[in-house]
Each structure stands twice: as structure tokens, then as C-alpha cells.
C-alpha positions as CSV (number, residue, x, y, z in Angstrom):
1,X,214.5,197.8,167.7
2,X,213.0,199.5,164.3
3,X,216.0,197.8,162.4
4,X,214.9,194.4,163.9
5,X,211.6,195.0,162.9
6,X,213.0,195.5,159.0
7,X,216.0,194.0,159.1
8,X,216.1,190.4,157.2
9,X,219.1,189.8,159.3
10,X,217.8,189.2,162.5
11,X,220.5,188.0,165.3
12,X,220.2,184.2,166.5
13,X,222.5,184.2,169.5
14,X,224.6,186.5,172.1
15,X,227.3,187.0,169.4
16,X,225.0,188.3,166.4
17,X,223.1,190.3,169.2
18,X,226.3,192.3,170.2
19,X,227.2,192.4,167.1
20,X,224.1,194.1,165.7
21,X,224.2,196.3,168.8
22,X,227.6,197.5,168.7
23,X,227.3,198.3,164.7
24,X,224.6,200.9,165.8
25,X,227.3,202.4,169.1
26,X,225.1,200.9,171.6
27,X,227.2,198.7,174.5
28,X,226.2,195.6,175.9
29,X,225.4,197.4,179.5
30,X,222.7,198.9,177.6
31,X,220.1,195.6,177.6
32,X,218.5,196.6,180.2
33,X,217.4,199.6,178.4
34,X,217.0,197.7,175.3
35,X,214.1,195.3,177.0
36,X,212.5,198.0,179.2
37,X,212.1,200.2,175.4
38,X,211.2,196.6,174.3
39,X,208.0,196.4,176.5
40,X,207.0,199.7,175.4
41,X,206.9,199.1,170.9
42,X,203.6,198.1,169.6
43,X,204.6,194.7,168.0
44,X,206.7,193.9,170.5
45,X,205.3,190.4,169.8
46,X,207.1,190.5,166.2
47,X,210.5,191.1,169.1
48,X,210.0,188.1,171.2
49,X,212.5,186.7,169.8
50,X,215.0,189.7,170.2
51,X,213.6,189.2,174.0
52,X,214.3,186.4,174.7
53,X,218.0,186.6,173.6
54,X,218.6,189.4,175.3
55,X,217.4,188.0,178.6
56,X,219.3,185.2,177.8
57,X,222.5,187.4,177.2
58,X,222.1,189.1,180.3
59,X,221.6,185.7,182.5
60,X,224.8,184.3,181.1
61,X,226.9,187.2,181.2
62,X,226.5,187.7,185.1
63,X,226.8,184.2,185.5
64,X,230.3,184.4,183.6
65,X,230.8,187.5,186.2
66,X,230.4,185.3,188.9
67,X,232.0,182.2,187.5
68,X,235.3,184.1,187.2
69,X,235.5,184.7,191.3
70,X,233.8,181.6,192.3
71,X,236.9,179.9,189.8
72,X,239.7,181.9,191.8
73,X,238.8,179.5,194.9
74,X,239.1,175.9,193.6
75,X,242.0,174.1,193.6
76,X,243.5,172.9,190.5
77,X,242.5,169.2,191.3
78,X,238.8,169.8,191.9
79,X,238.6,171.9,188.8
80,X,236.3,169.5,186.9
81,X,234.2,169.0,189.7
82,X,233.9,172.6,190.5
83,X,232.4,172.8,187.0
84,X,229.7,170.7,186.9
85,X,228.3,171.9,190.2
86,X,228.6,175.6,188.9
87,X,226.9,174.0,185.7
88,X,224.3,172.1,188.1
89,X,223.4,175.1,190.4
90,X,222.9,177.1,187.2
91,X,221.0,174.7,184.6
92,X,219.8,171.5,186.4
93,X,216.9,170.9,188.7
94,X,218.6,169.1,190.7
95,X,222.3,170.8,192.7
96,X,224.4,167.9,194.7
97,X,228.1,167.9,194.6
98,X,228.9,165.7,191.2
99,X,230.2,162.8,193.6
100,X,226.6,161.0,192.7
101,X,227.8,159.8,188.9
102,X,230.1,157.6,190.3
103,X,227.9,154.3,189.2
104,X,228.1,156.2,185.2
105,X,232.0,155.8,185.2
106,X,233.8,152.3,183.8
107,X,234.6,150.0,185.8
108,X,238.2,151.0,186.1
109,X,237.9,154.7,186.8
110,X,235.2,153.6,189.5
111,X,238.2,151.3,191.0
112,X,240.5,154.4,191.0
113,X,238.0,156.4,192.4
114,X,237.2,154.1,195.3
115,X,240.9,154.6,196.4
116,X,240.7,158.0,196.8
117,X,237.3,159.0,197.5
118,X,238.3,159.5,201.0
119,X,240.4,162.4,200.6
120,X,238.3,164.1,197.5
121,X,235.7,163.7,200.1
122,X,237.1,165.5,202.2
123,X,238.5,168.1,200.1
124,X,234.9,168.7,198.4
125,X,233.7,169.3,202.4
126,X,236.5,171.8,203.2
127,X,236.1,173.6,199.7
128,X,233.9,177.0,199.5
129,X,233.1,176.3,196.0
130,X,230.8,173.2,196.9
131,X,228.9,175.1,199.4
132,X,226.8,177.3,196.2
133,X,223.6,176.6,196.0
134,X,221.2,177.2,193.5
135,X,219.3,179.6,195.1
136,X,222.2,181.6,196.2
137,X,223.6,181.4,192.8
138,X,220.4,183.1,190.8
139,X,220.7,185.5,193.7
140,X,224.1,186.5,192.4
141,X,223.0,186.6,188.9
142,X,219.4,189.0,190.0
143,X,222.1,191.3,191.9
144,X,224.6,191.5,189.2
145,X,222.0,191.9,186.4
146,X,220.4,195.0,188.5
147,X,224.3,196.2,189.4
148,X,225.5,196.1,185.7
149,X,222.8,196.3,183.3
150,X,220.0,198.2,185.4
151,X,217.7,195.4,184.7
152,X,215.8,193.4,187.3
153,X,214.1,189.8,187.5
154,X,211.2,189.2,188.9
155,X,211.3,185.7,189.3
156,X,212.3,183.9,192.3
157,X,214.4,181.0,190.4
158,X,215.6,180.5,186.8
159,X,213.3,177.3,185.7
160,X,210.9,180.3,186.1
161,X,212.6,182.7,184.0
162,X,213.4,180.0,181.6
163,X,209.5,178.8,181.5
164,X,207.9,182.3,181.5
165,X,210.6,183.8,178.5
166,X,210.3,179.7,176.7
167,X,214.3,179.6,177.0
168,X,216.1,176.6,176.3
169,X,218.2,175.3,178.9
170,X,220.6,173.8,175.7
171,X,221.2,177.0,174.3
172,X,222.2,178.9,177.8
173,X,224.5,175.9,178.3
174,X,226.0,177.2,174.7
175,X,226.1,180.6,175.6
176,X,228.2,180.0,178.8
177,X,230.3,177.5,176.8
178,X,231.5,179.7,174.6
179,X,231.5,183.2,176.6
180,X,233.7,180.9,179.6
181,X,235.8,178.4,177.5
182,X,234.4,175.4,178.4
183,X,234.2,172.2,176.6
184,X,231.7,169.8,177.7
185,X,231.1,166.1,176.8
186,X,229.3,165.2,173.6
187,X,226.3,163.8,174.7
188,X,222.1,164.2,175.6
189,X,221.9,165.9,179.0
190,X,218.4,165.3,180.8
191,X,218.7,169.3,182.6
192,X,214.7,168.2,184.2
193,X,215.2,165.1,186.3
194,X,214.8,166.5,189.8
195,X,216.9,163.0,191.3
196,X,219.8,163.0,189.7
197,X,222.3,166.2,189.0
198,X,222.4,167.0,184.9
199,X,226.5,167.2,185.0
200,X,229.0,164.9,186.6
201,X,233.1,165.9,187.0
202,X,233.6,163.5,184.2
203,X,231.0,165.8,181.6
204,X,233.9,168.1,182.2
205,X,236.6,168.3,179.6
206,X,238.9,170.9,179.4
207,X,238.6,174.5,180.0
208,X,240.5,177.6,177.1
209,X,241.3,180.6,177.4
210,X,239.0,183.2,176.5
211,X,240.7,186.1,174.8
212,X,239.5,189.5,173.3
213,X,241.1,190.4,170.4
214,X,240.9,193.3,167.4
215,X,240.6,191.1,164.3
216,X,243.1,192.3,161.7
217,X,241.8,193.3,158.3
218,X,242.5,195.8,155.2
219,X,240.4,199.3,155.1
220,X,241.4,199.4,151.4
221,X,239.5,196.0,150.4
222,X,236.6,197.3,152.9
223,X,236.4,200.4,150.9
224,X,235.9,198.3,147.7
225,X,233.5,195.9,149.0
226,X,231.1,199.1,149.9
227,X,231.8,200.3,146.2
228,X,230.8,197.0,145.0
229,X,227.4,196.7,146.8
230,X,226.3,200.2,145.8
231,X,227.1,199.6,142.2
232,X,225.4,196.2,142.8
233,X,222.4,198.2,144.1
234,X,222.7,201.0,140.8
235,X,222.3,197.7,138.7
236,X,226.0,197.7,137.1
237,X,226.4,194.2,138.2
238,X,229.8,194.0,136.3
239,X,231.7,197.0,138.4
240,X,230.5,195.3,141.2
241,X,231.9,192.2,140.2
242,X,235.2,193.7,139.5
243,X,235.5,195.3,142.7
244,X,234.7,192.2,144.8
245,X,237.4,190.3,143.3
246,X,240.2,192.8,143.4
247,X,238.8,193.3,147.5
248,X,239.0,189.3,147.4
249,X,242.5,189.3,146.4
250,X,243.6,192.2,149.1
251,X,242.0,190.6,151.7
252,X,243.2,187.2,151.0
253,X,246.7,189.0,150.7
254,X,246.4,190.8,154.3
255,X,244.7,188.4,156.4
256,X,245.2,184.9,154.8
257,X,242.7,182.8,153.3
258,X,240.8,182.1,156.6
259,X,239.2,184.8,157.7
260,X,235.6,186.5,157.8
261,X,236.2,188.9,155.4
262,X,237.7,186.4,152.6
263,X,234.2,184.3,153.4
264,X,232.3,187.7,152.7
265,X,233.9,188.1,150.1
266,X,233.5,184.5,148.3
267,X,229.6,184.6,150.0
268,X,228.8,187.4,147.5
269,X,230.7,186.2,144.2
270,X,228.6,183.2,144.9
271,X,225.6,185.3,144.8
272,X,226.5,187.4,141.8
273,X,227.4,183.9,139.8
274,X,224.4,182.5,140.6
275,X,222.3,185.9,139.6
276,X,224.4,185.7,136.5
277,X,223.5,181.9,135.6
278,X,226.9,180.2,136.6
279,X,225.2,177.4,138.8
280,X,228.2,175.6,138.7
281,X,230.5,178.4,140.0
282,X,228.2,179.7,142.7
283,X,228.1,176.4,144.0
284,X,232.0,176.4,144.0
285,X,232.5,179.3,145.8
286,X,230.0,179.2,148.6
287,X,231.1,175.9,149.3
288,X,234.4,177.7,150.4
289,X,232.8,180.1,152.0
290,X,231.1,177.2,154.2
291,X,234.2,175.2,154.6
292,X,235.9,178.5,156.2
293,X,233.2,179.5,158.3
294,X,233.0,175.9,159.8
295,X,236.6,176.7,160.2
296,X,236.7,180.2,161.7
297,X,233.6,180.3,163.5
298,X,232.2,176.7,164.3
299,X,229.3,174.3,162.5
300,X,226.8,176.2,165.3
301,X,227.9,179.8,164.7
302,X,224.3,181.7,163.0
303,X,226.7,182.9,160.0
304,X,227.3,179.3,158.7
305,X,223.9,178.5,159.4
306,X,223.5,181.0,156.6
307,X,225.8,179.5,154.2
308,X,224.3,176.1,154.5
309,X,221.1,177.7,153.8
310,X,222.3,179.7,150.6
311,X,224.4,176.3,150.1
312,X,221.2,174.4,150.0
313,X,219.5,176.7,147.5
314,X,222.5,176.4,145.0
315,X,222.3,172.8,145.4
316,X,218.8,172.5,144.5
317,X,219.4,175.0,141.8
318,X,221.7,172.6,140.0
319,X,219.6,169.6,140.3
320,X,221.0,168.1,143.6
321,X,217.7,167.8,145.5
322,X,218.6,165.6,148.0
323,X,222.2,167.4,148.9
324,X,219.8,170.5,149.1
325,X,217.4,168.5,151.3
326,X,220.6,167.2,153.7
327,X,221.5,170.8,154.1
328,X,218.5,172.1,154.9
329,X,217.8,169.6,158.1
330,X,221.4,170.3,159.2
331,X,220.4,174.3,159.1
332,X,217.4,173.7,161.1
333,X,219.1,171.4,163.3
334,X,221.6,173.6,164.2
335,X,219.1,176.8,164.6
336,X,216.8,174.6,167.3
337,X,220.4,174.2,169.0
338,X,221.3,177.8,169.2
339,X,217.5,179.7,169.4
340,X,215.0,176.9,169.5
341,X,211.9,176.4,166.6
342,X,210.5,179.6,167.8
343,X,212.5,181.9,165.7
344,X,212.1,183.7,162.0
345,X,214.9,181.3,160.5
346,X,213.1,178.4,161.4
347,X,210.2,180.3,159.0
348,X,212.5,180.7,156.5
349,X,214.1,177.0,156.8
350,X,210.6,175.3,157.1
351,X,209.6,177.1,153.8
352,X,212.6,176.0,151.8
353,X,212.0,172.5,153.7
354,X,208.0,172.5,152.3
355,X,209.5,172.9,148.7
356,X,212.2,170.9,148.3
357,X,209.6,168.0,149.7
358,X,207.4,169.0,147.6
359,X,209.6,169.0,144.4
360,X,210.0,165.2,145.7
361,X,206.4,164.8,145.9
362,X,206.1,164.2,149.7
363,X,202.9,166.1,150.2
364,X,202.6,165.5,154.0
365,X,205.7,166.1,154.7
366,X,205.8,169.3,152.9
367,X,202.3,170.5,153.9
368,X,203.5,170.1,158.2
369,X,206.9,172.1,157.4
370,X,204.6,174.7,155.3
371,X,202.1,175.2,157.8
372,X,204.6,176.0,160.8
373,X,206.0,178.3,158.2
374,X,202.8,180.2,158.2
375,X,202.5,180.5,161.5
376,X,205.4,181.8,162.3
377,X,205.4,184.2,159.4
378,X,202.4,185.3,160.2
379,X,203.9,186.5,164.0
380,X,206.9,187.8,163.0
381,X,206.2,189.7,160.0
382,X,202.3,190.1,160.2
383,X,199.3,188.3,158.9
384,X,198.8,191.6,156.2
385,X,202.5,190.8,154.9
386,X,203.5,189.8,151.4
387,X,206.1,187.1,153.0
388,X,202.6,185.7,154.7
389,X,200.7,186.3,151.3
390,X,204.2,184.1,150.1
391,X,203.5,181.5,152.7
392,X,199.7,181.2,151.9
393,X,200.4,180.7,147.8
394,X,203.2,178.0,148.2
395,X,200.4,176.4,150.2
396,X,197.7,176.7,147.8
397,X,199.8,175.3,145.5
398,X,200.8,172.2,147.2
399,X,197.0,171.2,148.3
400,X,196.1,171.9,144.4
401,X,198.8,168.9,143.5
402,X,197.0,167.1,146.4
403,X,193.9,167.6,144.6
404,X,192.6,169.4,147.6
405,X,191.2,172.2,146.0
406,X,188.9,173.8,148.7
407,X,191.8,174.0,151.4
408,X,193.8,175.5,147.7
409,X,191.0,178.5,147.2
410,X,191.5,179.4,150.7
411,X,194.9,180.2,151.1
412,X,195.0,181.5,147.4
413,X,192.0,183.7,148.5
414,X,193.9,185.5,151.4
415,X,197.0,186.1,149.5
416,X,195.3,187.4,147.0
417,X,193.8,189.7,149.6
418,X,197.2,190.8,151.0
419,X,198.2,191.7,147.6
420,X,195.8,193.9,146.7
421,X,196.1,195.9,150.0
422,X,199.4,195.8,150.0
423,X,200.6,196.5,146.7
424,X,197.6,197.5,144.8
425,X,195.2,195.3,141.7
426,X,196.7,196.7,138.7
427,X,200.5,195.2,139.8
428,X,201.7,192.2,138.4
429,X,202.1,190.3,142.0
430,X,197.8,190.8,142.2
431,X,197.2,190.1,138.2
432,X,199.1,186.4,138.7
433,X,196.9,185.6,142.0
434,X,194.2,186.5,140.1
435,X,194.3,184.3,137.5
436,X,195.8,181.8,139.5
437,X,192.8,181.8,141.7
438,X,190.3,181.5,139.1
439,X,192.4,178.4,137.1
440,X,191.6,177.0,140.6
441,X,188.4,177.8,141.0
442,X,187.7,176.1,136.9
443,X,189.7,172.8,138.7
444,X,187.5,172.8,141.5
445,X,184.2,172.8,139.3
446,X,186.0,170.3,136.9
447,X,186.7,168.1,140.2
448,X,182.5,168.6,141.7
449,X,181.6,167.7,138.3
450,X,183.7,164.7,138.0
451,X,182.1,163.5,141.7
452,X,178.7,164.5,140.9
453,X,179.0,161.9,137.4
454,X,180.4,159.1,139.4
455,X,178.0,159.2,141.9
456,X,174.8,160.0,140.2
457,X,175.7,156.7,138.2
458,X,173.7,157.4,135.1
459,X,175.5,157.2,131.5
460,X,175.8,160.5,129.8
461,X,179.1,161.9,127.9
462,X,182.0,161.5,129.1
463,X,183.4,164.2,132.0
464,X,187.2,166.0,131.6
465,X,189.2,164.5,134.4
466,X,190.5,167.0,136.5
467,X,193.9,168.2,136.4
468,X,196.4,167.5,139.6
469,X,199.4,169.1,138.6
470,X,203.1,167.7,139.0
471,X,205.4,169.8,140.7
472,X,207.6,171.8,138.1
473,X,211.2,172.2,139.4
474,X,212.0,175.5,137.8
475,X,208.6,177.6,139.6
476,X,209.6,175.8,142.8
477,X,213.2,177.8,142.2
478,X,211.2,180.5,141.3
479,X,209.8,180.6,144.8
480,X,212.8,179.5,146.6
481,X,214.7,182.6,145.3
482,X,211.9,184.4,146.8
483,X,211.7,182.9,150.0
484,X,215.4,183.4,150.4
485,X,215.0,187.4,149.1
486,X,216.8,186.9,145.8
487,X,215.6,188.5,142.8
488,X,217.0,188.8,139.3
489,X,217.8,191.9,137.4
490,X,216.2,191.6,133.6
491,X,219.7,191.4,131.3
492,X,220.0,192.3,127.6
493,X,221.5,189.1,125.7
494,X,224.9,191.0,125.1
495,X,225.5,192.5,128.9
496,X,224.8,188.7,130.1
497,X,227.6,187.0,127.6
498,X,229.9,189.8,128.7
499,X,229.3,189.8,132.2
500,X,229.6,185.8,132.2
501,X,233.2,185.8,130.4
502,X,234.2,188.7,132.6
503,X,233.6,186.2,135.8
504,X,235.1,183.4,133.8
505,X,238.3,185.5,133.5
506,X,238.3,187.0,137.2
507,X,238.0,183.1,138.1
508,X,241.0,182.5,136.1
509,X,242.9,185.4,137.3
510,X,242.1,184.4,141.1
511,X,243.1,180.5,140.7
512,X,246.7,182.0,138.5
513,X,246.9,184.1,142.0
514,X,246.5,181.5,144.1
515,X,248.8,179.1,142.4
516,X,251.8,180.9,142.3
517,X,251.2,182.3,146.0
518,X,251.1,178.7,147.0
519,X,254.3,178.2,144.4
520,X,256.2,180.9,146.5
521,X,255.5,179.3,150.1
522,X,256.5,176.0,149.1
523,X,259.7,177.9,147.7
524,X,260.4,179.5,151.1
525,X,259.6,176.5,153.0
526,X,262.1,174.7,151.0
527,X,265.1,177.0,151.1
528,X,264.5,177.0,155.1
529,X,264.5,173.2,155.3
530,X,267.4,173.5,153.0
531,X,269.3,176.0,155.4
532,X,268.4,174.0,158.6
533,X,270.5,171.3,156.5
């Protein structure tokens, strides 16, 4: 719970969760005892969000306890419709058996239904399966939760867990998607409407095989990716650099091109060509590492909700605003999907959001993403924070372009607050709010002095306009790279030329790799064809 309080990483769904859980050798049976320790931390409202996915984990994970024996006694016909009443009884506020969709169904599968509604009536009757209720199900889940994770809800019914925890019914219907294998209908389901059941047999459309695996990998290449990032850390950028690419090459070697470790691997040359200057290249190679995380893990999964993010800031980086903008509202898209808009990624999308917006002049627009960005900065990190001091500057400076200079002072006023608690007057963070506060305050009196002419109506000599400044696209970079946690290590002129012609020549080495291993299994796949001949 201390690492989530530090950790910029903080887990979006059941997966990162047990993920983050199991890296520290705690199992999942343990969330109980993570959300009783929970109620007992300080800022447990800064873990609300670690809450409510936990509760959420545990809720799904005895309903995929139960689902596995309620499965065992449906016949292979009525699989479909045993499904959406499971689904129904678990998620919608209304529970009938799923023969009420009927009128929703074409005109020809209604016909085909008609002949044989007779018998699947009366097999639904006879079946045990269509008997659950939704009261007997949370039953199940409140036992099994007590039984298996030692953790005990209070609440008579899940809308009330859902309501009192602010879960979305959309993600749990993700969770148990994905933890049970099955695949659902693309389409807007209504989970409130207390007449009419949320699923029908027909929402239903196949069901896979769930499978726990060990996912293969190489311990050398994983020894030189932890190499790299402490000589990253020691500043020698160029080891580091070196070492990711020969770990690039062994993984790509052992586990193929698709696989989490290769997108690791291309994630951080991205970074470390973008440090270095190469726009161009980092863009390249993190748009690999998105196309093989869409691949491997799914559009949805929290990690290539990452890249798009990092994708987005490339993108804006080499002047393609409105790519960077289409990313951006994908990212948050996705995150109200899997967490909801009450989450610190939405903080850190709806920041990047306000200045891209703002780089395009839409003040509005960027001032109501930059706001909920406070907010929620100032929950999950702290009001006395210097990512809310962050929050409060990019605001200032967006109502200074407005020309709204008293709303300006007041945000510049509290960062400039934070950062001298925080990190002292004499450091360089404090000296530019300083003297960015009191440019504002001149403006202000330049603006009052303006009005005061204009309305006193007498002639006298003429009054300097004031100054409403145009956004500048390299400081808005500037303060993306902030928001996003990226900062730049000051280079002599000779270490940058020979970093950037090292990476120019790894990148050469890697596509000469890649070339002749595509050479060599279009050569085997030739002699086989040949042989078959």
C-alpha cells in the first residue's frame, strides 16, 4: 500500500493488480487483508482507487468460482442462454430467463424460434441453471468471498456494493469477460432498466478456453535490461543504450517478435531516442511497441493504454498535434472502460488533453479537461504536492492567454506556495514562479489600466495594450514531458553527436538482423514447399 502511495505506476484493472501484488510475494487470497490494512492508512483516500479494484477483484473472482459449477449443469444447447441469465443475475436490475428478447431478434430467427419455443420452454423449466436468482447468486459470492479471501460484505445486494464503492457495472462485465472467456456482443447495454433483462441468449457469442500458462522468456536478456536501467539511472545513457539493444536482439531471438518483453524493450529505446533528440525514431519504435501490445494484450489492456499515451506525446513532439490529440481521447476512452474517470490516469490524460487544446487555442475546452485534472491531482497526490503545484501553473497559464488574469494570480499564487514548502525559495522551480507571478501581476495592472482609460473616457497619452500571449509549442512540450515524468539529462555537444550516431548504427544493426532472419524463414519455407513437391 506504501508503493501505491509512491509508485507512478499505479494498477488500472484485476490483471495490473495481481500483477503488482505478486511482484511483492503477496497471493491473491490475501485481498482481504490488503482492504482490511487499507481501512486502517492515513490517506487511504489517496487508495480509493486501489479499493475499489480490489473489491472489484474479489466480486468477480467468486463469481468465476461459482460460474465454473453453475456451468457443469447446462446442457450444450442452452449454453447461450445459461449465460446471459448468469450475466443478468450478476449485473442487471432486472433477472428473467433471456426468453424476453425474442421481439430484438430478425424476423427470421424470430420464425425459427417460434418453431421451437415449445421444447426450449420446456427445457429452460426443467433446467437447474434457470432457477438462480439474484439474490441467491450475491449470496454465493458474500459466502465464497468470506470462505476464500476472509473478507466480508456488508451489503445485502450488489447495486449496493456497486453504488456505495462508485463501481462500474461495464468494467465488472470486463473483468468476468476476460477471467471466464466470454465474448459478448459489441454493443451499449442499458445494466439499470428494472423492465427488461440487460443480456439476451443472442448477446452471447462464443465462450474460450481460459488457460494458465508460464510465459517463456530469456534470463540472459533480463539480466541486461536491469544493467541498462541502472546505467540509465548512473547517467551513462550510451551503455544503457547498448545493453537494451543486444537484450532486444536476444529476446527477439528466444521468444519471437511478439511478446512483452520485445515491447519492453522497444518501449524504452523509444524513450532513450526521444531523450537523445531522435523524434523521428522514438516515434518509430513506440509505434511497434503499440502495434504489439494491441496484438498480445488487447486495445483495452492498461499497458497499451500506456503506449498510446507516450505515443501521443511523441506525436505532438514532432508536430502532429492532432494525431497526438486522436490518441489521447482513445487513451481516456479506453481508461473510463476499464476504471472509470475516477482514477489517477484520467489526471494524467486530462492534463496532456488541457495542453494539446491549448497548443490549438481552444481555451474552454482546455480549461474543463485542466480543471478535473486538478481535482483529481489534488486527491490522489495531495493539495501540498508539486504535481498539484504542476496542475495550478499550466492553469495560470492558460487563463493568462485568456486574458483572465485574476483567476491567473490565483493559481500561480498557490503553486508558488507549494514550491516554497516543498522544495525551498532559493531553488530554481520557486525563482521561475516567482518571476512568473510578478510578469503577471505587471499584466494585470497594464490590463486595470487599459479599463480604467477606456472608461474614464477623457483624452490623455496613449495606454500600452496589454499582452495576451500565444501559446508557444516548445514550453507546452516542456510541460508535457513533465506531466508524463520525463526529464532530460544536460549533454555536452560531443557525448550527444556520439550517442546519436551510436543509435543510428544500433538501428542499422537491428533492421540488417531482421532482414536476414526474415531471409532465412523464407529460405526454409521454400525448401519445405519444395520437398512437399
Amino acid at each position: 500500500l506504501r508503493d501505491c502511495l509512491d509508485d507512478p505506476a499505479v494498477p488500472m484493472d484485476g490483471a495490473t493488480l495481481t500483477s503488482a501484488i505478486h511482484r511483492r510475494g503477496v497471493n491473491v487470497r490475501y485481498l482481504g487483508a490488503i482492504l482490511r490494512e487499507l481501512d486502517k492508512v492515513e490517506e487511504r483516500e489517496r487508495l480509493s482507487h486501489v479499493q475499489r479494484i480490489s473489491i472489484s477483484e474479489i466480486i468477480i473472482r467468486s463469481a468465476k468460482h461459482i460460474f465454473r459449477t453453475y456451468m457443469k449443469d447446462v446442457e450444450p444447447a442452452a449454453f447461450s442462454a445459461a449465460v446471459s441469465h448468469f450475466l443478468n443475475c450478476l449485473l442487471s436490475s432486472s433477472c428473467f430467463v433471456p426468453e424476453s428478447c425474442t421481439d430484438e431478434l430478425p424476423s427470421r430467427r424470430r420464425s425459427r424460434q417460434r418453431r421451437s419455443q415449445s421444447n426450449r420452454g420446456n427445457l429452460l423449466t426443467n433446467s437447474v441453471w434457470a432457477r438462480l436468482t439474484s439474490d441467491e447468486l450475491w449470496s454465493r459470492i458474500r459466502t465464497d468471498a468470506q470462505d476464500y479471501y476472509h473478507y466480508t460484505f456488508k451489503s445485502e445486494s450488489i447495486d449496493e456494493v456497486i453504488e456505495k464503492h462508485n463501481l462500474q457495472k461495464i468494467s465488472l462485465l470486463r473483468e468476468m469477460a476476460i477471467k471466464t472467456g466470454i465474448q459478448v456482443q459489441l454493443r451499449e447495454y442499458v445494466f439499470e432498466c428494472r423492465h427488461k433483462p440487460a443480456f439476451c441468449e443472442e448477446d452471447v457469442v462464443n465462450m474460450f478456453p481460459v488457460v494458465k500458462r508460464l510465459k517463456p522468456t530469456s534470463s540472459d536478456a533480463a539480466g541486461l535490461i536491469q544493467q541498462a536501467e541502472l546505467a540509465v539511472q548512473q547517467g551513462h545513457l550510451g551503455a544503457g543504450l547498448a545493453l537494451i539493444s543486444q537484450a532486444l536482439t536476444l529476446f527477439s531471438s528466444v521468444c519471437g517478435d511478439l511478446h512483452e518483453d520485445v515491447c519492453m524493450c522497444l518501449r524504452l529505446l523509444g524513450r532513450l531516442s526521444y531523450i537523445l533528440g531522435e523524434n523521428d525514431d522514438a516515434l518509430g519504435l513506440q509505434e511497434k511497441a503499440a502495434l504489439s501490445s494491441e496484438r498480445i494484450q488487447g486495445i483495452d489492456h492498461p499497458q497499451t493504454i500506456q503506449d498510446y499515451t507516450h505515443l501521443a506525446l511523441y506525436c505532438f513532439a514532432g508536430g502532429r498535434i492532432l494525431t497526438s490529440l486522436q490518441l489521447l481521447y482513445r487513451a481516456r476512452y479506453l481508461t473510463l472502460l476499464v476504471i472509470g474517470d475516477d482514477h489517477p490516469q484520467i489526471a494524467l490524460l486530462d492534463s496532456m488533453l488541457g495542453l494539446v487544446l491549448y497548443d490549438l487555442m481552444e481555451y474552454e475546452l482546455s480549461l474543463k479537461f485542466l480543471r478535473e485534472a486538478l481535482s483529481l491531482t489534488s486527491k490522489y497526490y495531495g493539495a501540498k504536492s508539486l504535481k498539484h503545484a504542476h496542475s495550478h501553473h499550466v492553469l495560470a497559464t492558460v487563463y493568462e492567454s485568456k486574458g483572465e488574469f485574476q483567476l491567473a494570480l490565483q493559481h500561480e499564487k498557490e503553486a508558488n506556495l507549494i514550491h516554497k514548502k516543498q522544495v525551498g525559495e532559493n531553488s530554481d522551480s520557486t525563482k521561475k514562479s516567482s518571476e512568473y507571478l510578478t510578469r503577471l501581476i505587471e499584466e494585470a495592472v497594464i490590463l486595470q489600466k487599459a479599463i480604467s482609460h477606456i472608461t474614464s473616457g477623457k483624452p490623455s497619452s496613449c495606454v500600452s495594450p496589454p499582452r495576451f500571449p500565444i501559446p508557444s509549442h516548445h514550453v507546452i512540450l516542456q510541460q508535457l514531458n513533465l506531466t508524463c515524468g520525463i526529464t532530460f539529462i544536460p549533454l555536452s555537444g560531443k557525448e550527444f553527436k556520439d550517442l546519436r550516431a551510436e543509435l543510428i548504427e544500433r538501428g542499422k544493426v537491428q533492421m540488417e538482423d531482421l532482414e536476414n532472419r526474415v531471409l532465412y524463414q523464407k529460405g526454409l519455407r521454400i525448401r519445405s514447399i519444395k520437398q512437399q513437391l
